[in-house]
C-alpha positions, 0 to 999 in steps of 0.5 A: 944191512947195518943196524947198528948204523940206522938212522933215527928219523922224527920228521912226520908228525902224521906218521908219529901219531899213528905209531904212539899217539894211543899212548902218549896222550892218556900218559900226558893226562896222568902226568899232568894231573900229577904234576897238580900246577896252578892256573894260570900260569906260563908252560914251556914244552921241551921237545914238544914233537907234534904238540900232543902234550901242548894240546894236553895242557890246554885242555887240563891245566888251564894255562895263561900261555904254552910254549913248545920248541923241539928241533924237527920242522916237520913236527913243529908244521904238524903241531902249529897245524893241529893245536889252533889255541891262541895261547899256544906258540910253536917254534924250532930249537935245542933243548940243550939250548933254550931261547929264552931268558932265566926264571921265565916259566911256571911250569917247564915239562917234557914228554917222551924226549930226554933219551934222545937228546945228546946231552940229556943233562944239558938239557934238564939243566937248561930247564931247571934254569929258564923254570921260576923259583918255586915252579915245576920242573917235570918230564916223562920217558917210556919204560923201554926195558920193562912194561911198554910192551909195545917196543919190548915184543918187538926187540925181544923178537928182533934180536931173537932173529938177529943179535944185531939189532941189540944195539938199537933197542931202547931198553938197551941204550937209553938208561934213563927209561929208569927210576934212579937215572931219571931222579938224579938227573933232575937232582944235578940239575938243582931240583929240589923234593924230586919224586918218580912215578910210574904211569900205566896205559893200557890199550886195546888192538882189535887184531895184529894189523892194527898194532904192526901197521905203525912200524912200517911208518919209519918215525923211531928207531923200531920202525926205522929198523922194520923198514931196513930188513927186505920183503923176507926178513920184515916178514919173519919178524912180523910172524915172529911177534905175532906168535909170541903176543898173547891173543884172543879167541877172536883175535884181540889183545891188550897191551901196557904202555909204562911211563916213567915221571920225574917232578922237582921244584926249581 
């Protein structure tokens, strides 16, 4: 097995939901009562994934239209699929190359994306250009290497098993899951008043299975590892995590999920 040379796969919108839906939903209310935008106004969803944000944004932010573009088909046929709204367009594309014109978007936003785009400065300059003069530019990235505990008991004991599995964990590649990178990133973009934040879920698991069971789903790069290693060495991680997460008399833990939010005004 090679690691270093697995494959990221984001194809099952079904799969994902289970792996981060707890999360990423009670995240996307946070960051949108954050972001406090006005009613009625045109929302560009970058990287939509399986339309959780989208649906979000209907529900909370009362918008006149919601655009969501991501590149994985899969995704976009769950999203089209699940958010039956009739403001709400789904559509396949680049992040890094945005299908619509400049100065088109009240509020343009993306959800748990920016570290797995190529060129992640391409990408928040396309969305600082398509958002209008005075409109909202904002996105939010997992704390890889800090407080989504989630990943962190998984990698921690990954690589504890084998060191090469250093190269696959998100707190150790994507340096964007911090402040300071984040925030300048919107600020090269020509983002004005950038701000950052964290937001803090916590989420409940009756017992090991139901927190484990979402790594055998192969959507990420965690999943996509777990299911690399053979009958033998999945076993060992699983027991191995399962020792070092606190639980418990009967069985149940809780666990953080951290996000960090940047916002700027185009």
């Amino acid at each position: 097995m090679n690691p270093g040379g697995q494959s990221v796969a984001w194809s099952s919108g079904g799969a994902y939901e289970s792996y981060m839906g707890r999360w990423s939903r009670p995240v996307a209310q946070e960051f949108l009562a954050w972001l406090e935008v006005p009613a009625e106004g045109r929302w560009l969803d970058v990287g939509c994934g399986t339309g959780a944000l989208s649906q979000t944004i209907l529900e909370m932010s009362s918008p006149r239209e919601v655009r969501g573009i991501d590149p994985s088909t899969g995704f976009i046929d769950y999203a089209r699929k699940q958010v039956k709204d009739r403001r709400a367009r789904f559509e396949v594309g680049d992040a890094q190359a945005l299908p619509y014109s400049k100065a088109t978007f009240e509020a343009v936003v993306s959800g748990l994306v920016l570290n797995f785009v190529p060129e992640p400065a391409t990408a928040a300059a396309e969305m600082a250009r398509v958002a209008l003069p005075g409109g909202m530019v904002a996105a939010y990235v997992w704390d890889y290497a800090g407080e989504m505990q989630m990943l962190r008991y998984f990698w921690d004991a990954a690589v504890a098993l084998d060191s090469a599995a250093s190269d696959l964990d998100e707190g150790r590649r994507f340096p964007l899951c911090r402040p300071a990178p984040l925030a300048q990133i919107l600020q090269s973009a020509g983002l004005r008043d950038v701000a950052v934040r964290p937001i803090d879920v916590r989420t409940h698991f009756h017992d090991f299975d139901e927190y484990w069971v979402p790594f055998l789903g192969e959507q990420g790069p965690a999943p996509g590892y777990a299911t690399s290693l053979d009958e033998d060495g999945r076993d060992a991680l699983r027991e191995r995590i399962r020792r070092s997460i606190p639980v418990a008399p009967n069985g149940s833990f809780d666990l953080i999920g951290r996000a960090w939010a940047v916002r700027g005004i185009a």
